[in-house]
N, C-alpha and C positions, 0 to 999 in steps of 0.2 A: 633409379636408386640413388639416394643421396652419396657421395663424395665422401670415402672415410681413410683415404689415404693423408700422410701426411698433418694428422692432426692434432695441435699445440694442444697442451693442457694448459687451463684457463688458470690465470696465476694474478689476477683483479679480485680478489673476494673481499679485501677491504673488512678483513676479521674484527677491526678494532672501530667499526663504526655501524651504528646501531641502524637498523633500518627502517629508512624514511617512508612515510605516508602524508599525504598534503589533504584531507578532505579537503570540499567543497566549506569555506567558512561563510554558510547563510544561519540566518536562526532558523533555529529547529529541526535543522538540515541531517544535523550529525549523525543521526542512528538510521536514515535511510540508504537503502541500496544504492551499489556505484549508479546505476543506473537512471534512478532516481533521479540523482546526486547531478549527473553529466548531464542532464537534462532541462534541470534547475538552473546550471552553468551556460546553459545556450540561452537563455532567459533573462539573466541577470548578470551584468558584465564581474568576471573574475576580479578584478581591479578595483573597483570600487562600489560591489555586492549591491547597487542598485540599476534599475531598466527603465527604460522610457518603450510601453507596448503603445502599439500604434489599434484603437480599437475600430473598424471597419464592419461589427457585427449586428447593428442597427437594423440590417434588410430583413432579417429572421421573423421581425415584428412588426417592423415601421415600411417595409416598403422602400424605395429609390428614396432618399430623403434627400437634399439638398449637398453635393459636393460629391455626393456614391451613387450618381446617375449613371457613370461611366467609369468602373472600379478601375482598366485598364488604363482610362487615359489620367484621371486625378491619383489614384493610390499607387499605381506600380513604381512611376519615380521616386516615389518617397521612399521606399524599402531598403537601400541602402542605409538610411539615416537613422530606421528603427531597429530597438535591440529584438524585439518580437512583433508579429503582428496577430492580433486577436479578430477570425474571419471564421466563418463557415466551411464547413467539407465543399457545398456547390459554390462556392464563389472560387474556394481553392484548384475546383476541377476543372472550373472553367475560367479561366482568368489570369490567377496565378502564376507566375514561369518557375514552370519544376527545377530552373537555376537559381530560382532568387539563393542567397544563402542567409534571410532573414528567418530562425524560426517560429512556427506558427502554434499558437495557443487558439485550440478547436472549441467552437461552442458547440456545446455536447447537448443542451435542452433548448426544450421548443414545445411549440404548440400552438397556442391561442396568438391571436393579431393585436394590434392598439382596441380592435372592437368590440374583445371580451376583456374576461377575467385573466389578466397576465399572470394571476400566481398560480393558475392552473395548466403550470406546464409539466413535460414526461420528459425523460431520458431519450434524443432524438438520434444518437450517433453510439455506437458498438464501442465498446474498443476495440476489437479489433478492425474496425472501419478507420481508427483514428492513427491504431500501428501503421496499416495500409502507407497512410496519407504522410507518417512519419512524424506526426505531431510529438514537439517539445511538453504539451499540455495539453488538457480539457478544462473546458470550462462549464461550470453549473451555474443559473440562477439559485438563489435562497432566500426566501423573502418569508424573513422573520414577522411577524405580527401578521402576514397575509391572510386571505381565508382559504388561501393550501396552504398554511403551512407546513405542515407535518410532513405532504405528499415531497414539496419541494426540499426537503431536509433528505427523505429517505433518497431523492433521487442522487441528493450527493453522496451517501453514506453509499450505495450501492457501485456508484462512479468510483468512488475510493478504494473499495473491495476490489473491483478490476482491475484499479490504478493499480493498486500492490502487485497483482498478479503479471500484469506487462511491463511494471517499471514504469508506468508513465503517472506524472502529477497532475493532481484536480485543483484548478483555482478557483475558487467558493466565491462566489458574485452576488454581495447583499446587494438587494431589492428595497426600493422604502417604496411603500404605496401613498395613495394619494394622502393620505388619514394619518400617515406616522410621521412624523419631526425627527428631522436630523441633526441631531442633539447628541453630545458625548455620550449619556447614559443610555438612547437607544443602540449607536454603533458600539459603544462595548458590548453590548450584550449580545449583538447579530456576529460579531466578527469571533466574539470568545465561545459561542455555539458552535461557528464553522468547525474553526481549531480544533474543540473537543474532541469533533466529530471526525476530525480526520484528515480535512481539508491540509495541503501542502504547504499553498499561501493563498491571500483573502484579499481581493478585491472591494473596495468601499468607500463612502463618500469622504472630501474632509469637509471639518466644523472647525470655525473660528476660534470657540470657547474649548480647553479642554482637550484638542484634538491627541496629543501629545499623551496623552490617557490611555486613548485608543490604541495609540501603537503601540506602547509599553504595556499593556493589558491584553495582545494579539501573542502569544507563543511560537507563532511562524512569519515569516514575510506579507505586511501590510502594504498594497499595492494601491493609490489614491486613484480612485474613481475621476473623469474629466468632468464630466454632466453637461449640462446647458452650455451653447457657447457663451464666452463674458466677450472682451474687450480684452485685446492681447495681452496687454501690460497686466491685467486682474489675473487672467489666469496664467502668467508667468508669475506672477506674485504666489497665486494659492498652490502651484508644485515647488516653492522654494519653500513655502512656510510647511507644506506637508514634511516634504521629505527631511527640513531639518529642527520637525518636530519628531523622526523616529520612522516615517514612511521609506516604505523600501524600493519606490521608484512612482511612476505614473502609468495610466493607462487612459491616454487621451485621443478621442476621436475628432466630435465637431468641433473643441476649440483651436483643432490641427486642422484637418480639410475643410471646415467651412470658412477660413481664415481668409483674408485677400492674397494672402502669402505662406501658401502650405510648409513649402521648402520651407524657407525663415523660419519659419513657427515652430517645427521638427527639431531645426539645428537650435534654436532659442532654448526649448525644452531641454533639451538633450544636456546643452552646458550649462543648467539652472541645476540636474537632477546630476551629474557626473561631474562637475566641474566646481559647483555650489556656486558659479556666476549667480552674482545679485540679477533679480529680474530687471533694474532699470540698464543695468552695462547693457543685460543679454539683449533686453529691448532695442539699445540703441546700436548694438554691432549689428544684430541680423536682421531684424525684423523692418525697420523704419528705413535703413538704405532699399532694401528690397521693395516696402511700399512705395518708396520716391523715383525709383526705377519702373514703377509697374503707372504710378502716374505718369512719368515722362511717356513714355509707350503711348499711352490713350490719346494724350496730347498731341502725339507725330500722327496719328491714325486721322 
């Protein structure tokens, strides 16, 4: 039984001042539950409302590709350095250190390999297999123009229904297929369907021309897709110019771990997307000391 002897009455009520509530300030954020809301915040740094996700979800489809032959010995150092990591439930179960305290944006759909029809995927993960695992997010394919469309639309709209019911957020991941151009006028229209439909925040590519469209035309958090790897300094360039055409962080894989200098690359990104470091400073503090260190190495070997 709780202690009720001796007890002060509370004389702090501070009558004359109005009480405070701090939402989460992301777009689109405001009318969602705290829950929601705190979980968008594990996502997206408080500080400066953008993230740099680390994507590692390539095996779903693609198989060990080059750099995720070995998730433990290439990706687990890096996890300090990302604000989320975007992985699977089985890579999570088996791999992952249930200490990291990086969290994890689940891919939620699946199906089909490189060998079919990619736009014919299904809802692969529950929510409540995602509560389990403690996921920040789910992630959906949406591959506007596909020949699933419709299928891969309804699988997020039906992700979002759950979302709401657990608190947790769906981030909407347009698809271009082989046949669609990634052009201002297509990404408007795939990222402003997600939104409609419900999605929290939208994952997708950027375009040089216009891209700035996109994001201003997105009513929740536009998260820039990494794609293909470039050439460091290219795609340090294309997450400066996303994000400060209106993108609300990155989400980059192979031009992170396929990198000669993963670490570097991580930290490069990070103060390009948080810092707005020009991509040549960031180039030349992290990345190029790091590659001249990883040549000297070879060199002694």
């Amino acid at each position: 039984m709780a202690d009720t002897e001796n007890l002060a009455a509370g004389r702090s009520f501070h009558a004359d001042v109005a009480q405070r509530h701090e939402p989460f300030r992301l777009r689109g954020c405001g009318s969602l539950d705290w829950g929601m809301q705190s979980r968008l915040a594990r996502i997206f740094r408080p500080e400066t409302g953008r993230t740099v996700m680390l994507a590692i979800d390539h095996g779903y489809f693609l198989g060990p590709i080059t750099g995720l032959e070995r998730v433990d010995l290439s990706i687990v150092p890096l996890l300090p350095h990302a604000d989320a990591l975007m992985t699977t439930r089985g890579m999570i179960r088996s791999t992952i250190p249930p200490a990291s305290r990086t969290p994890v944006v689940l891919r939620a759909s699946g199906g089909p390999s490189i060998l079919k029809e990619l736009s014919d995927e299904q809802i692969a993960v529950s929510m409540e297999d995602a509560a389990r695992i403690n996921a920040a997010a789910v992630a959906v394919q949406v591959f506007i123009g596909g020949e699933h469309e419709t299928q891969s639309v309804r699988n997020m709209t039906r992700l979002v229904d759950q979302g709401q019911r657990y608190g947790i957020p769906v981030l909407a991941v347009t698809a271009v297929g082989k046949e669609l151009t990634r052009d201002a006028r297509y990404l408007r229209l795939a990222t402003r369907i997600c939104a409609e439909l419900g999605a929290h925040f939208v994952k997708t590519y950027y375009c040089e021309q216009d891209f700035a469209t996109v994001a201003a035309a997105c009513p929740v958090p536009l998260v820039m897709a990494g794609g293909k790897q470039l050439p460091e300094l290219d795609a340090l360039t294309m997450a400066y110019n996303a994000v400060e055409a209106g993108a609300a962080g990155v989400d980059m894989g192979r031009n992170i771990f396929q990198s000669d200098t993963p670490l570097a690359m991580i930290q490069a990104i990070s103060a390009v997307v948080h810092e707005s470091m020009k991509p040549a400073e960031a180039y030349e503090q992290y990345v190029r000391p790091a590659a001249q260190r990883a040549a000297a190495g070879q060199e002694g070997k």
